[in-house]
Jmol script that loads the backbone (N, CA, C; Angstrom):
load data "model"
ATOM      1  N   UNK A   1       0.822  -1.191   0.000  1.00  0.00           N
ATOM      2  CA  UNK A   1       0.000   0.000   0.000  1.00  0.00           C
ATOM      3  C   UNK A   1       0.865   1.252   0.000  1.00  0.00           C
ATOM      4  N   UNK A   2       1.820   1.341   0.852  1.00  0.00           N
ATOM      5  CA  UNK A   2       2.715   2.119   1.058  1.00  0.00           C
ATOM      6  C   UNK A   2       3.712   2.406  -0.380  1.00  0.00           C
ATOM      7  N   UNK A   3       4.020   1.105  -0.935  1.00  0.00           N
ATOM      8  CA  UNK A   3       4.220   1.145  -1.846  1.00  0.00           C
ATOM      9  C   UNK A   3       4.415   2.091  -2.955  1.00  0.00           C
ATOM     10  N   UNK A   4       2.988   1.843  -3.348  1.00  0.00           N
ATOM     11  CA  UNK A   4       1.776   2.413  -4.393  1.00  0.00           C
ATOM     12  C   UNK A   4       1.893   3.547  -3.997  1.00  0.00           C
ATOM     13  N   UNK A   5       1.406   4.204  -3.063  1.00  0.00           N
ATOM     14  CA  UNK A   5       1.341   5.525  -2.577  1.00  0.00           C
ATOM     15  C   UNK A   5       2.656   6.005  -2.897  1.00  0.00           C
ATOM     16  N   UNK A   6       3.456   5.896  -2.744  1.00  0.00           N
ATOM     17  CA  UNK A   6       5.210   6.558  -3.206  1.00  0.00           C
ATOM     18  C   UNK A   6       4.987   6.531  -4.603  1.00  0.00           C
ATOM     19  N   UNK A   7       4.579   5.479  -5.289  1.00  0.00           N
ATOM     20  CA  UNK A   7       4.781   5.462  -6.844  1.00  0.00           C
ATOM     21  C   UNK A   7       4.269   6.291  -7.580  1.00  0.00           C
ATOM     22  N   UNK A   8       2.363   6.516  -6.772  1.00  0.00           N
ATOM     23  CA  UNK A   8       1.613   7.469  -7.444  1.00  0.00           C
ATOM     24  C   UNK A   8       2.120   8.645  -7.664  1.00  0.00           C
ATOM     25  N   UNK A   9       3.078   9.157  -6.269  1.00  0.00           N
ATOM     26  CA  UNK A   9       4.015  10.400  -5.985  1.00  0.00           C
ATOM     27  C   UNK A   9       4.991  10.558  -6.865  1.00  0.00           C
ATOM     28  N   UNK A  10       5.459   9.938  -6.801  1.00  0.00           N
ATOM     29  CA  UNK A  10       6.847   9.652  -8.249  1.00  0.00           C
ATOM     30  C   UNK A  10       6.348  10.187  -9.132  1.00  0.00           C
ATOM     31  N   UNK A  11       5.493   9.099  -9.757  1.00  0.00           N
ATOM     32  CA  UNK A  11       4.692   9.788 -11.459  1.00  0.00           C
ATOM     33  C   UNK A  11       3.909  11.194 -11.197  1.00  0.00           C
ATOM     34  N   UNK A  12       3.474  11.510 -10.475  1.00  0.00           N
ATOM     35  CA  UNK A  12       2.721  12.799 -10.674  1.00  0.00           C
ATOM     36  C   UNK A  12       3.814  13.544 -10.433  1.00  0.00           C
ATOM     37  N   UNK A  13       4.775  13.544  -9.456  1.00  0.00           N
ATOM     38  CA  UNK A  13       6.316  14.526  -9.701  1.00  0.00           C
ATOM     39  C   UNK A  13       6.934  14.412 -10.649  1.00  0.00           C
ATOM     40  N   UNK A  14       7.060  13.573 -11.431  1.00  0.00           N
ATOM     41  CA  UNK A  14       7.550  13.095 -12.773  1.00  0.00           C
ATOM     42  C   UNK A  14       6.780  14.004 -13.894  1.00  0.00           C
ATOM     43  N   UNK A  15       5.473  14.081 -13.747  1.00  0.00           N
ATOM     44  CA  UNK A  15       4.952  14.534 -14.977  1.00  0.00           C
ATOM     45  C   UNK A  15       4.892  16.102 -14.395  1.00  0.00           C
ATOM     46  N   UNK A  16       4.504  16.431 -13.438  1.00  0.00           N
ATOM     47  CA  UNK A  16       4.833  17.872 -13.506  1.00  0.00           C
ATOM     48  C   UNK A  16       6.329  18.736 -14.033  1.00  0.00           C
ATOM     49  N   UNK A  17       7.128  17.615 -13.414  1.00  0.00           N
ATOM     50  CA  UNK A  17       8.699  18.163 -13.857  1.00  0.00           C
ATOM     51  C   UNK A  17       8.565  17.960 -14.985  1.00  0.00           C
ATOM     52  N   UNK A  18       7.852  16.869 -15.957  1.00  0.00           N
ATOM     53  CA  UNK A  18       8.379  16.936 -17.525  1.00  0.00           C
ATOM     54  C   UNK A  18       7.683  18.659 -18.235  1.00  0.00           C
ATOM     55  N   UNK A  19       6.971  18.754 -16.887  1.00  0.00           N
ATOM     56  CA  UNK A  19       5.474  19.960 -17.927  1.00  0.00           C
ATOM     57  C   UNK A  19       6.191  21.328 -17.834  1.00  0.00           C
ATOM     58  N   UNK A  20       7.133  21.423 -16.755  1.00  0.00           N
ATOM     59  CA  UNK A  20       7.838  22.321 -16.617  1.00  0.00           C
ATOM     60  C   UNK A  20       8.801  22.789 -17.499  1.00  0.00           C
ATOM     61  N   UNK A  21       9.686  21.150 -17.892  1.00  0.00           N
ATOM     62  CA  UNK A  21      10.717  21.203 -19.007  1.00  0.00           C
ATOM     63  C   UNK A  21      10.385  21.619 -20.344  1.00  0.00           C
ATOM     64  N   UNK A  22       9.309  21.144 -20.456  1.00  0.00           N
ATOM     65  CA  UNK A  22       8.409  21.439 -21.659  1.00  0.00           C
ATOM     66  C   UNK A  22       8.180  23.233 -21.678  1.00  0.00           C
ATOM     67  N   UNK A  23       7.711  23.692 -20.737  1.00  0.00           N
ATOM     68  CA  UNK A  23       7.797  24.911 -20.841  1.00  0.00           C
ATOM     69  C   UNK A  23       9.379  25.581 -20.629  1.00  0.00           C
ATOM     70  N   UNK A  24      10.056  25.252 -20.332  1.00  0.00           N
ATOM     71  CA  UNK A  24      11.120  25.715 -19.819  1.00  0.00           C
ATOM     72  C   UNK A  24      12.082  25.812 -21.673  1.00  0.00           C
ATOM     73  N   UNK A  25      11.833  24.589 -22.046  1.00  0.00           N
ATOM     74  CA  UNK A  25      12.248  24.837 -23.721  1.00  0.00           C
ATOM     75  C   UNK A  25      11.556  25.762 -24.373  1.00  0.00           C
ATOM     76  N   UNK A  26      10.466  25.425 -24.201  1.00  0.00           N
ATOM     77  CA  UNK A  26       9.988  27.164 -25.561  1.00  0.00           C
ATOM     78  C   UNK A  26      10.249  28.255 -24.982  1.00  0.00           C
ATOM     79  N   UNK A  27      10.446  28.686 -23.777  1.00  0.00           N
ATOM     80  CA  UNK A  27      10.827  29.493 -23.412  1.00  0.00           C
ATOM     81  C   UNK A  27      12.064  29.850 -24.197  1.00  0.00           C
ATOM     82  N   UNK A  28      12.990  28.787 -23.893  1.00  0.00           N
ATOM     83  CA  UNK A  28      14.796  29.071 -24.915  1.00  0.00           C
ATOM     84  C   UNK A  28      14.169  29.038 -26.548  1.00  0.00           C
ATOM     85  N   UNK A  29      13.465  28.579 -26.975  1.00  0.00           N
ATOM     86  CA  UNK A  29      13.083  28.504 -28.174  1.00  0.00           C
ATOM     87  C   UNK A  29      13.054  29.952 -28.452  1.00  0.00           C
ATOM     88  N   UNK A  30      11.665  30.589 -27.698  1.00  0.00           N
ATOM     89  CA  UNK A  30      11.390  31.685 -28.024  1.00  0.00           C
ATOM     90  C   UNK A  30      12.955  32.790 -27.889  1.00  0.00           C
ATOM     91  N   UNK A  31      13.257  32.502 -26.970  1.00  0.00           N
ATOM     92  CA  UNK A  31      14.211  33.826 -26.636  1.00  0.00           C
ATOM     93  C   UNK A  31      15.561  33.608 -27.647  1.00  0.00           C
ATOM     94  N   UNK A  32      15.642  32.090 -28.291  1.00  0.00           N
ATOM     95  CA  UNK A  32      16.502  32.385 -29.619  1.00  0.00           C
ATOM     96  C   UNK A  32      16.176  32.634 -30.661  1.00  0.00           C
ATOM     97  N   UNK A  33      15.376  32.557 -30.937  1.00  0.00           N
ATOM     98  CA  UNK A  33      14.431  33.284 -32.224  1.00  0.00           C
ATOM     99  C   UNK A  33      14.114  34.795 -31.989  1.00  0.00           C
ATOM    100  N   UNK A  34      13.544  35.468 -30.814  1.00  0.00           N
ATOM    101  CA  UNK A  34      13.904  37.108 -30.469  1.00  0.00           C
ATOM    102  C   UNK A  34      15.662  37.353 -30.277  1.00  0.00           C
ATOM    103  N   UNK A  35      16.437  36.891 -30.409  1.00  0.00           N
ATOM    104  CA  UNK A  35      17.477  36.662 -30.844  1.00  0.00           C
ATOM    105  C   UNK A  35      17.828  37.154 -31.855  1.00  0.00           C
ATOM    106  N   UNK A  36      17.559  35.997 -32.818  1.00  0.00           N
ATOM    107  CA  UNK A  36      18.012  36.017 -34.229  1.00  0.00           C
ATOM    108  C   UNK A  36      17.447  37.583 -34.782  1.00  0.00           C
ATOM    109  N   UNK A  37      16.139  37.571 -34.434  1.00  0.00           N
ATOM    110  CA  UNK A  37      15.395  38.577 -34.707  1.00  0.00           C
ATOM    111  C   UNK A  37      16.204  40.151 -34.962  1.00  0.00           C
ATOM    112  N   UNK A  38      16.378  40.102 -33.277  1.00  0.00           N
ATOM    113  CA  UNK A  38      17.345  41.326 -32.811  1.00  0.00           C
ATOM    114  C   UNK A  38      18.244  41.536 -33.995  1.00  0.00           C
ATOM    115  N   UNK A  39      19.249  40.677 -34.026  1.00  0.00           N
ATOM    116  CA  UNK A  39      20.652  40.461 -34.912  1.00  0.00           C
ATOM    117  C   UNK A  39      20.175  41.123 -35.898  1.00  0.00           C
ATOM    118  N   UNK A  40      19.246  40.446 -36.709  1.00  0.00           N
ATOM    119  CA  UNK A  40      19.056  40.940 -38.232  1.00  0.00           C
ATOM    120  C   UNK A  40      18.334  42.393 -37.849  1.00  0.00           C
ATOM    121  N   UNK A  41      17.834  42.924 -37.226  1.00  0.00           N
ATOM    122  CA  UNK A  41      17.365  44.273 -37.239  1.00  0.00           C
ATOM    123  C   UNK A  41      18.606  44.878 -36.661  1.00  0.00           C
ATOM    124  N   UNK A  42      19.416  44.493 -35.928  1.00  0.00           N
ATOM    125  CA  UNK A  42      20.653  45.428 -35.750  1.00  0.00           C
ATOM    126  C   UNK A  42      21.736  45.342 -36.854  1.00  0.00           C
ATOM    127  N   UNK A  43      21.701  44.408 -37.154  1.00  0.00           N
ATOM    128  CA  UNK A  43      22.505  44.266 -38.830  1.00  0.00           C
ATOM    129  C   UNK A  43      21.958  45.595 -39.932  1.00  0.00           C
ATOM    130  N   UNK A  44      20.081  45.452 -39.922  1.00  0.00           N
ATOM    131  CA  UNK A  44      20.184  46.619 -40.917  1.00  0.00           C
ATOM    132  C   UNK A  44      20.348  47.669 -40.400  1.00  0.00           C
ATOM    133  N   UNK A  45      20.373  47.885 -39.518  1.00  0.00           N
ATOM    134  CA  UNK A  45      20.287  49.296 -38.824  1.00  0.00           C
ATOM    135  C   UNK A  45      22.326  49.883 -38.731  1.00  0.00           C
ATOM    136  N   UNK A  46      22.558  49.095 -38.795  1.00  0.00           N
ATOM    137  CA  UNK A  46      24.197  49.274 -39.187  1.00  0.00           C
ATOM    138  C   UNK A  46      24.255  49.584 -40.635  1.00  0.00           C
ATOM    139  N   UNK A  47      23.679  49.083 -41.206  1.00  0.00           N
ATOM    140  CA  UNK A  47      23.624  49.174 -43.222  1.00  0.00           C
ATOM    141  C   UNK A  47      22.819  50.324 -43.198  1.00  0.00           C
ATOM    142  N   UNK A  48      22.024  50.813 -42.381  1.00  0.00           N
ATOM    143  CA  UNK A  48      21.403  51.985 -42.702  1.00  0.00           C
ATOM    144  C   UNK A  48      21.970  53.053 -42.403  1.00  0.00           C
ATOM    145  N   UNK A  49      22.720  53.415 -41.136  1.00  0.00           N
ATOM    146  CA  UNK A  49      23.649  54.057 -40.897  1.00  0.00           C
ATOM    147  C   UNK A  49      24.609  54.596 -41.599  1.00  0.00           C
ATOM    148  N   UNK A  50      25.279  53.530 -42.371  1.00  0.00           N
ATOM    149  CA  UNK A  50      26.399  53.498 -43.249  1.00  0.00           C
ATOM    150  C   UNK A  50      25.652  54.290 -44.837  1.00  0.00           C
ATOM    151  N   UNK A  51      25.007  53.955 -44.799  1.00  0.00           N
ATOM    152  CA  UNK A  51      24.252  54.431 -45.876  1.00  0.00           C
ATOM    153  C   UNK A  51      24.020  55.937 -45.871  1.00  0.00           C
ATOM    154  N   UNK A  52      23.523  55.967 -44.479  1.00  0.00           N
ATOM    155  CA  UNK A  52      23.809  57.605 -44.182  1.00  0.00           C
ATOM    156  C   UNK A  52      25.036  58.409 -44.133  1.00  0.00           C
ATOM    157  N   UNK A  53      25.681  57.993 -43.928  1.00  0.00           N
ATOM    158  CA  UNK A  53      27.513  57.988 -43.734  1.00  0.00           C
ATOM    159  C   UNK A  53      27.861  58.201 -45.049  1.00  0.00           C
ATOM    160  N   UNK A  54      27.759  57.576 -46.018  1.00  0.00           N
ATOM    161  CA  UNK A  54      28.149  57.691 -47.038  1.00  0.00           C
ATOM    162  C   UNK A  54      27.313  59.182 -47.913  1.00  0.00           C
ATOM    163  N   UNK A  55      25.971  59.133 -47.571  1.00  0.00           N
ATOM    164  CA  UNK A  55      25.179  60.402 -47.933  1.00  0.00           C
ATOM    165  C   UNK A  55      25.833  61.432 -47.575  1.00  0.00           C
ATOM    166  N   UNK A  56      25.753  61.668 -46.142  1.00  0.00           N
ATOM    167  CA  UNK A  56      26.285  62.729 -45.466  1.00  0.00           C
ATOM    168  C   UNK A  56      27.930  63.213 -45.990  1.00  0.00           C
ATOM    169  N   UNK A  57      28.897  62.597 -46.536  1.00  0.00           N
ATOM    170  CA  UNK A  57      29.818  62.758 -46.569  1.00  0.00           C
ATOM    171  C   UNK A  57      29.940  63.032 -47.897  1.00  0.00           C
ATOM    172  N   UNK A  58      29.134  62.461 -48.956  1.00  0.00           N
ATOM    173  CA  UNK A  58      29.042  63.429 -50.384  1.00  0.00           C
ATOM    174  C   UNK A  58      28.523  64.716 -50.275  1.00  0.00           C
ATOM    175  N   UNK A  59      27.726  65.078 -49.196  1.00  0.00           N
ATOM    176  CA  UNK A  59      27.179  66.305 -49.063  1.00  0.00           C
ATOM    177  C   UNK A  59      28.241  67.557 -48.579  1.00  0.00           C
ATOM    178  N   UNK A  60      29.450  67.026 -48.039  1.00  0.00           N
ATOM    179  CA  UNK A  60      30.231  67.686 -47.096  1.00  0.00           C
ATOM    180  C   UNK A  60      30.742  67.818 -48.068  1.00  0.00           C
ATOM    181  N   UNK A  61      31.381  66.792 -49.135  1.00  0.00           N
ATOM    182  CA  UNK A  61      32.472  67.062 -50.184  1.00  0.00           C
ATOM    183  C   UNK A  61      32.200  67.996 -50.855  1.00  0.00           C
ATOM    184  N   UNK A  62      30.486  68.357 -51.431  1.00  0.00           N
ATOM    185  CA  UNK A  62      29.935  69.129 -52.768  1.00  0.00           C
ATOM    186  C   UNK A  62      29.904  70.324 -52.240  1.00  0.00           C
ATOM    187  N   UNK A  63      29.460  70.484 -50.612  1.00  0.00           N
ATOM    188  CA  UNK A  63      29.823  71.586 -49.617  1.00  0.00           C
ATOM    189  C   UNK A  63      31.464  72.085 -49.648  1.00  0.00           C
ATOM    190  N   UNK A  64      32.226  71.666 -49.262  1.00  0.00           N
ATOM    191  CA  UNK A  64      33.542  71.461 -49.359  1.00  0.00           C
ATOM    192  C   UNK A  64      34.032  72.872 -50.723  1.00  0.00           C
ATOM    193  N   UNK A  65      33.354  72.026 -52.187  1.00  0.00           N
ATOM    194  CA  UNK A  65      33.676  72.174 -53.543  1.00  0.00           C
ATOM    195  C   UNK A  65      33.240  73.553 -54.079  1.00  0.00           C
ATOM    196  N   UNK A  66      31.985  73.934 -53.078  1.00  0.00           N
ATOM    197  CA  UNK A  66      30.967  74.915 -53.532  1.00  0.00           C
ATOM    198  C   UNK A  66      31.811  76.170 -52.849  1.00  0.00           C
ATOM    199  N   UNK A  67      32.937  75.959 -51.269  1.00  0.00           N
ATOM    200  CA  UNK A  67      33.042  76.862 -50.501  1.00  0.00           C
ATOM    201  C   UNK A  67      34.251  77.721 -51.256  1.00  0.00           C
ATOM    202  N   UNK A  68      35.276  76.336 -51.935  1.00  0.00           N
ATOM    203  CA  UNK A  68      36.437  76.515 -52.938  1.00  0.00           C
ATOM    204  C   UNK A  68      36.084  77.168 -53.886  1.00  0.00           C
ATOM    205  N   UNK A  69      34.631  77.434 -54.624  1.00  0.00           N
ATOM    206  CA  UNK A  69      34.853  78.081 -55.979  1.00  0.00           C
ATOM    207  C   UNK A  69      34.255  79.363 -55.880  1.00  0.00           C
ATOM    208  N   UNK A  70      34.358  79.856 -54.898  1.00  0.00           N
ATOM    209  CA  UNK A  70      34.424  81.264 -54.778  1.00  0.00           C
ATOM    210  C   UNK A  70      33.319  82.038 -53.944  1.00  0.00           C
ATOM    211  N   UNK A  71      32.996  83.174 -53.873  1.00  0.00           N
ATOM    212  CA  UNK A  71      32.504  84.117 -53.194  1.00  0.00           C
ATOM    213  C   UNK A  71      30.683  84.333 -53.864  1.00  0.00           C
ATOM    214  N   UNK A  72      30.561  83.463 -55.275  1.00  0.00           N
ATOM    215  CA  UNK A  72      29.248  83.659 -55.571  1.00  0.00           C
ATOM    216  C   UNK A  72      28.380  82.701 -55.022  1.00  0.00           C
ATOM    217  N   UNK A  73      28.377  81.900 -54.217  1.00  0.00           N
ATOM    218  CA  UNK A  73      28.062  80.700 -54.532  1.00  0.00           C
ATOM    219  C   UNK A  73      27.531  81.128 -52.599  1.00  0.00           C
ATOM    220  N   UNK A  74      27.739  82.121 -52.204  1.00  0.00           N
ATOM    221  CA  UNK A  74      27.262  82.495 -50.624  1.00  0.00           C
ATOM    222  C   UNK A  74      26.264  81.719 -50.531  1.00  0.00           C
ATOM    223  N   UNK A  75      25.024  81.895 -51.199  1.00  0.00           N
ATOM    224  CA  UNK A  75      23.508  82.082 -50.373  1.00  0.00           C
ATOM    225  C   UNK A  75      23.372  80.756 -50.838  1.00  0.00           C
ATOM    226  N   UNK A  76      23.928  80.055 -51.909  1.00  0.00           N
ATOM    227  CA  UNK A  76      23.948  78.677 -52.134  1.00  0.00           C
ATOM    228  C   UNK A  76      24.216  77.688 -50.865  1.00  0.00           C
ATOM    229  N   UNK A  77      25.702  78.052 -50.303  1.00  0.00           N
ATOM    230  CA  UNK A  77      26.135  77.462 -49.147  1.00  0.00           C
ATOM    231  C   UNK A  77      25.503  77.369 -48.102  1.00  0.00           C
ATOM    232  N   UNK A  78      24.990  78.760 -47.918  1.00  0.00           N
ATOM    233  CA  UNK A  78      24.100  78.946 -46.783  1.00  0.00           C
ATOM    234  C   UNK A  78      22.790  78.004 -46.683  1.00  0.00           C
ATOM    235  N   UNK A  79      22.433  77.385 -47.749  1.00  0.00           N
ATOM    236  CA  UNK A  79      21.037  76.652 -48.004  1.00  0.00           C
ATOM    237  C   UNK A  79      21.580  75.574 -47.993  1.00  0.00           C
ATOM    238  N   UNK A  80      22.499  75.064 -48.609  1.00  0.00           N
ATOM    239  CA  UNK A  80      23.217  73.816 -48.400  1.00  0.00           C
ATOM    240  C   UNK A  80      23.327  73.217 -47.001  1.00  0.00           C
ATOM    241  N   UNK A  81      23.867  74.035 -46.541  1.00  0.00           N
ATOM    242  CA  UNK A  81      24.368  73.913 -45.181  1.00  0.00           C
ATOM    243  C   UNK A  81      23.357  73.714 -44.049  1.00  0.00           C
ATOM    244  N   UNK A  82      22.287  74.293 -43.677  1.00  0.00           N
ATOM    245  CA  UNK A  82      21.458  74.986 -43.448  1.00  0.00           C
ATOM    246  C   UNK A  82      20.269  73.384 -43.725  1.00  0.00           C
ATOM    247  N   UNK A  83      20.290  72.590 -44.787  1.00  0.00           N
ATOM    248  CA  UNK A  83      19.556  71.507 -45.350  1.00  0.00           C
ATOM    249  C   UNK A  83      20.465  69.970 -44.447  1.00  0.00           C
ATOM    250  N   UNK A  84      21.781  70.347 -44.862  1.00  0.00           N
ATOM    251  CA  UNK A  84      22.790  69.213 -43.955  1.00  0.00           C
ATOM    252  C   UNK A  84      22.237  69.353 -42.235  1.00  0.00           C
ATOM    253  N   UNK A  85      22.636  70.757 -41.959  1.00  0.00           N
ATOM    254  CA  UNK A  85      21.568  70.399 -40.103  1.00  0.00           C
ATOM    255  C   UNK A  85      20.542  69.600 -40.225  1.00  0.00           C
ATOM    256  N   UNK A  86      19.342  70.478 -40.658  1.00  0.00           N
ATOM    257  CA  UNK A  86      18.029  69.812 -40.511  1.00  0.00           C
ATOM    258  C   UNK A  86      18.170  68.222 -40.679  1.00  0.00           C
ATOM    259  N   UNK A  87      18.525  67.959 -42.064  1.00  0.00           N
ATOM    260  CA  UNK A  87      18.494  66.595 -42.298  1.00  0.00           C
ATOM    261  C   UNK A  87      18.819  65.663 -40.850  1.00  0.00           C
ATOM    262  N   UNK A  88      20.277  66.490 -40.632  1.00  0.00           N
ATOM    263  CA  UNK A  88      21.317  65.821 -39.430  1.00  0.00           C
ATOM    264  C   UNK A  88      20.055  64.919 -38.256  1.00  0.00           C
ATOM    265  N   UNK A  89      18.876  66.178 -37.946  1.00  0.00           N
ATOM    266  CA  UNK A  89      18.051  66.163 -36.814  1.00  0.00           C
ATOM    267  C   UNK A  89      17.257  65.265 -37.014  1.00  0.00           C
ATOM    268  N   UNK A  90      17.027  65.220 -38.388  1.00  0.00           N
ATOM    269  CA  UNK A  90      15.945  64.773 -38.550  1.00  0.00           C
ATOM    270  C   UNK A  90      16.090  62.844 -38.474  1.00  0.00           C
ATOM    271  N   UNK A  91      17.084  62.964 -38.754  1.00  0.00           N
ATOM    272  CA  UNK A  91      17.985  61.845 -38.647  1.00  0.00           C
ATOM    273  C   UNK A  91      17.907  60.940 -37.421  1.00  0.00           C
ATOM    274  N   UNK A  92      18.647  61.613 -36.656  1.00  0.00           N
ATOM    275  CA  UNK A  92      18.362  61.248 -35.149  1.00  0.00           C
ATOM    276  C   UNK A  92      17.386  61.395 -34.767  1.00  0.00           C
ATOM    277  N   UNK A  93      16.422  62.214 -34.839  1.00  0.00           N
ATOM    278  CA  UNK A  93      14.830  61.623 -34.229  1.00  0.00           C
ATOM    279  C   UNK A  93      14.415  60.505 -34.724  1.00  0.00           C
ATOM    280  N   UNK A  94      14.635  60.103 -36.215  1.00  0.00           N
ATOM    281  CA  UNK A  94      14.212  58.898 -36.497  1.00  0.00           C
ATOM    282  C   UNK A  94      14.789  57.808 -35.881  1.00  0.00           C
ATOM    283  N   UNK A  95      16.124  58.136 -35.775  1.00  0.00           N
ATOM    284  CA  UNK A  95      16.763  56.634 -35.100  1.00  0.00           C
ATOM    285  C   UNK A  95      16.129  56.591 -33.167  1.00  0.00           C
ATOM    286  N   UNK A  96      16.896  57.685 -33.175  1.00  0.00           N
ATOM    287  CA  UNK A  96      15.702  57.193 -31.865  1.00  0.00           C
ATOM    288  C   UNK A  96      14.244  57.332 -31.260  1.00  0.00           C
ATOM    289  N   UNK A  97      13.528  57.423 -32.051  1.00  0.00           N
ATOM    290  CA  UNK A  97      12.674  56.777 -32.022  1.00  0.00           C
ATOM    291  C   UNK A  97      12.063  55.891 -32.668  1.00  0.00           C
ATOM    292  N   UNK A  98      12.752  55.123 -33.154  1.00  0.00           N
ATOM    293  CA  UNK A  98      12.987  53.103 -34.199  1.00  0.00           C
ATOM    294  C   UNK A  98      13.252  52.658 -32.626  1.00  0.00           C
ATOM    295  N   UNK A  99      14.570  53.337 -32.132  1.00  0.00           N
ATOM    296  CA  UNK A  99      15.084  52.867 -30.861  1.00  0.00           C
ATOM    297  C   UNK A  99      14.514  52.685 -29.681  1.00  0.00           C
ATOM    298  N   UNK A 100      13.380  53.675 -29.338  1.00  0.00           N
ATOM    299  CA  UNK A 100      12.606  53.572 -28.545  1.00  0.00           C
ATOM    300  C   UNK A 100      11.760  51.679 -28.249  1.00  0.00           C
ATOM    301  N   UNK A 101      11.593  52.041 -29.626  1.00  0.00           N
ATOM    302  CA  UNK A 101      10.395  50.624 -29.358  1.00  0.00           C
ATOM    303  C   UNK A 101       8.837  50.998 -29.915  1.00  0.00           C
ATOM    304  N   UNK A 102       8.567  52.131 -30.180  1.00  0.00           N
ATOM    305  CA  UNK A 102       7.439  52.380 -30.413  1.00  0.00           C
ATOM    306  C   UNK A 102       7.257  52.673 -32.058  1.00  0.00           C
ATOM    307  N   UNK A 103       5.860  51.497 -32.123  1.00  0.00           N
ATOM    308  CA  UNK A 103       5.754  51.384 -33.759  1.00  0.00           C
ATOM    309  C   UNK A 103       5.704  52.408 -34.354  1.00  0.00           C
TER     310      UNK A 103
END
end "model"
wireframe off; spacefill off
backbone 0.3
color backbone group
């Protein structure tokens, strides 16, 4: 009788611990797949960056080119320049708020 009674205990501790394990894997499931997830959105977000990097720095050069060819080209620069801020801002509000989290 005594037996039995231990055994019943066994298996019902047995199957709760398997129900646990069971949850305890999708849990790792899930959190490597929000993982992977992460990676590839921080991957583009590096390619997007760079992308900007590369924008921004043709803009500086043509800036650069416009400042070299002389004294007519003022109110040009001034708008040029003046378009490179804004953009700059506008820039960073977007990234952080991608960064935030909010759709």
């Amino acid at each position: 009788m005594e037996h039995d009674l231990l055994e019943r205990e066994n298996r019902q501790r047995s199957e709760a611990l398997a129900g646990k394990m069971g949850r305890l894997k999708d849990i790792a499931i899930d959190l490597h797949m929000e993982t992977l997830d992460q990676n590839t959105h921080l991957g583009n977000m590096g390619n997007d960056f760079d992308s900007t990097e590369g924008l921004l720095s043709g803009s500086v050069k043509r800036i650069g080119h416009m400042v070299s060819s002389g004294k007519g080209n003022r109110k040009l620069i001034c708008y040029m320049v003046s378009l490179a801020v804004i953009m700059f801002f506008i820039i960073m509000f977007i990234a952080k708020f991608s960064s935030s989290g909010n759709p």
